[in-house]
N, C-alpha and C positions, 0 to 999 in steps of 0.2 A: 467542522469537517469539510464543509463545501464552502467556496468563495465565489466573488465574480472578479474575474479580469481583464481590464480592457484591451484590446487590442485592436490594430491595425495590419491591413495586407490589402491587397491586390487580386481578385478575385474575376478571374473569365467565366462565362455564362456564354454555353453553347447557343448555335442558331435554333436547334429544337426545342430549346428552352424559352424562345421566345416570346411563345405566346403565356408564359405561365406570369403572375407577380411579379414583378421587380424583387420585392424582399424576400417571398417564396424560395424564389430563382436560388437569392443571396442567400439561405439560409441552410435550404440546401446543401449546396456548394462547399460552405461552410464547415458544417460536421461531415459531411464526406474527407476531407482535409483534414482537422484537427479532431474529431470525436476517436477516443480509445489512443490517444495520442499524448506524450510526455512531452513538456516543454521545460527547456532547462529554467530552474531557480521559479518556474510559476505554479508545475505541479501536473495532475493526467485531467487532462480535457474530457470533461464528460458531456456538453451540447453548448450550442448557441444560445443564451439567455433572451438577448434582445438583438438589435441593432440600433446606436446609436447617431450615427451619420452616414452617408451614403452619395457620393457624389452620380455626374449622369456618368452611365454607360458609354465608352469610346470604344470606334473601332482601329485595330491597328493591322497595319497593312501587310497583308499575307497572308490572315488566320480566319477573319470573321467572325470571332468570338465578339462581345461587350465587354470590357472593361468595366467594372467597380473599383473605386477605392472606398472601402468600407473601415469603418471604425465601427466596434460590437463589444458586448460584452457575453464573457465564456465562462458558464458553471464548471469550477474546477475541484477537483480533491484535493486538498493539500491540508490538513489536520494540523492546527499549531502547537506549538510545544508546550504539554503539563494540559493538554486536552485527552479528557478521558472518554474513549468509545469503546464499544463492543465488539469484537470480531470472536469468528470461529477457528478454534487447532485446526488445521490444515496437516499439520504433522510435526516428528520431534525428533531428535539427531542427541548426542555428546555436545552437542555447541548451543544448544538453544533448542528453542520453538518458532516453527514460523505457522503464521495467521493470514488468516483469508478476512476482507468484506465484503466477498462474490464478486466484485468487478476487478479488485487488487491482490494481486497473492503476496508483493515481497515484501512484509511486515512480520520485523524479527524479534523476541525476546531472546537475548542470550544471557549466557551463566549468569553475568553479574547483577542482572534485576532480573532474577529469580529472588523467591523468598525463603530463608535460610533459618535451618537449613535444609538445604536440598539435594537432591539426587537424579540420576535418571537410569531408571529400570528397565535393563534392554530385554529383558522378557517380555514387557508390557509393552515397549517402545515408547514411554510416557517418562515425563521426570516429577518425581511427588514431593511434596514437605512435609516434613515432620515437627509441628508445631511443641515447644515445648523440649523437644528434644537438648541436649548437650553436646551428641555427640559432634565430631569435629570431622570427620573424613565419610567419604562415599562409602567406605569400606564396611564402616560403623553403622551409618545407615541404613543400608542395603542387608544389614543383621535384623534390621527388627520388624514385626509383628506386621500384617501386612495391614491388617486392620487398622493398625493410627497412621495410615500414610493416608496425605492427602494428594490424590491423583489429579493431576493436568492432563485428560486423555484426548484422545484426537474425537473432532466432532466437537467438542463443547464450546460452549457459547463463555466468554472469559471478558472482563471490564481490566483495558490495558488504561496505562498513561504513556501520551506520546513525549522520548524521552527527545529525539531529533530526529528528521531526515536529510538526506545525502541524494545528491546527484550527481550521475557519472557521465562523462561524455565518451565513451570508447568509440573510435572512428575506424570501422574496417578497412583493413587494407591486407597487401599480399603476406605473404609469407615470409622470413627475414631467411638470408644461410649467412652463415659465416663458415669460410676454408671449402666451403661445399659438404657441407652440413645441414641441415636443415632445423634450425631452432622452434621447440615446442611455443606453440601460439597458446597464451593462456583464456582459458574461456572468459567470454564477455559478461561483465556486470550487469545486471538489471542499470537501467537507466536511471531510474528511483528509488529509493528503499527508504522503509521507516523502522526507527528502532523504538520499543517498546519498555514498558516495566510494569510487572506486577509485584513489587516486592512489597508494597503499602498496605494499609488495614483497608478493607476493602476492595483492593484490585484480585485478581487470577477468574476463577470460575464461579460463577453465579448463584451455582449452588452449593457453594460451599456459604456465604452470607445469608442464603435463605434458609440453611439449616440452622446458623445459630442464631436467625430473628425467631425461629423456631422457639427452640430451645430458651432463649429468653422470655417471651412468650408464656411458657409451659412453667418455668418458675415463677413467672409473676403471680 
């Protein structure tokens, strides 16, 4: 789930900053800049690990800051693919599920790694499975007994597999007209997103595996 990554920059260190550590200073600095921060193709910057090289401090003419060039390494989140973690429903839509792990919200299961088959119940605002089932359409689903659905509700604690993530680079800019029109601006992507699946013997909600070690269990 977590990596380190190395990286290189260029780092100013204020004159009040002076009197503090050199690497303090730098480290600082550091997650101030990059912590809670997406970098394309490396993932969201959670702190500065280490520091691995550090040249001296220069000054350049007109500012009075220190210069660093610093080479460090950065705890990052980026979750590799067919890695199974834990996250919580965050909440559920017609298109999917999206999942939270407290610091990341745009982690999505959609329709097609759900496990089938399945549905989603806009009374409840959850989508369930009906294990064993035959039927073929939501329609047929949404007929039966509420008791053999198995609920994916918001709040639960669910074991995904990551199936990929995507990064986006949308660069704001003005607003386009064409004829003197003014053309709808589509809303910005998340800069990162991970897509999910629970459709495997053991992935969705936690307690649905605890019930049947149960139950195993209880026949033994």
């Amino acid at each position: 789930m977590f990596v380190l990554s190395h990286i290189k920059d260029t780092i100013p260190i204020h004159p009040s900053q002076f009197g503090v550590p050199p690497e303090q200073a730098l480290i600082s600095e550091l997650n101030k800049k990059y912590a809670n921060r997406v970098l394309h193709d490396v993932g969201l910057c959670i702190c500065v690990f280490d520091i691995m090289e550090a040249g001296e401090g220069k000054v350049r003419y007109g500012d009075g800051f220190l210069w660093y060039t610093v080479v460090f390494r950065m705890t990052v989140f980026r979750p590799f693919p067919s890695e199974v973690i834990l996250a919580k429903v965050k909440s559920s839509d017609e298109d999917g599920i999206q999942l939270s792990v407290g610091f990341f919200d745009d982690i999505w299961v959609p329709l097609t790694y759900l496990p089938q088959p399945s549905a989603f119940d806009s009374n409840e605002r959850a989508h369930f499975w009906l294990p064993g089932s035959e039927a073929t359409t939501s329609h047929e689903l949404l007929d039966s007994p509420t008791s053999e659905r198995m609920y994916i509700d918001q709040g639960e604690i669910v074991r995904v597999r990551i199936e990929k993530d995507e990064f986006y680079d949308d660069e704001p800019g003005p607003p386009m007209a064409t004829e003197g029109v003014q053309v709808k601006v589509e809303a910005r992507r998340p800069p990162y997103t991970i897509t999910c699946s629970v459709a495997e013997q053991g992935l969705g909600p936690t307690s649905w595996w605890k019930q049947a070690e149960a139950e195993v269990m209880d026949e033994g």
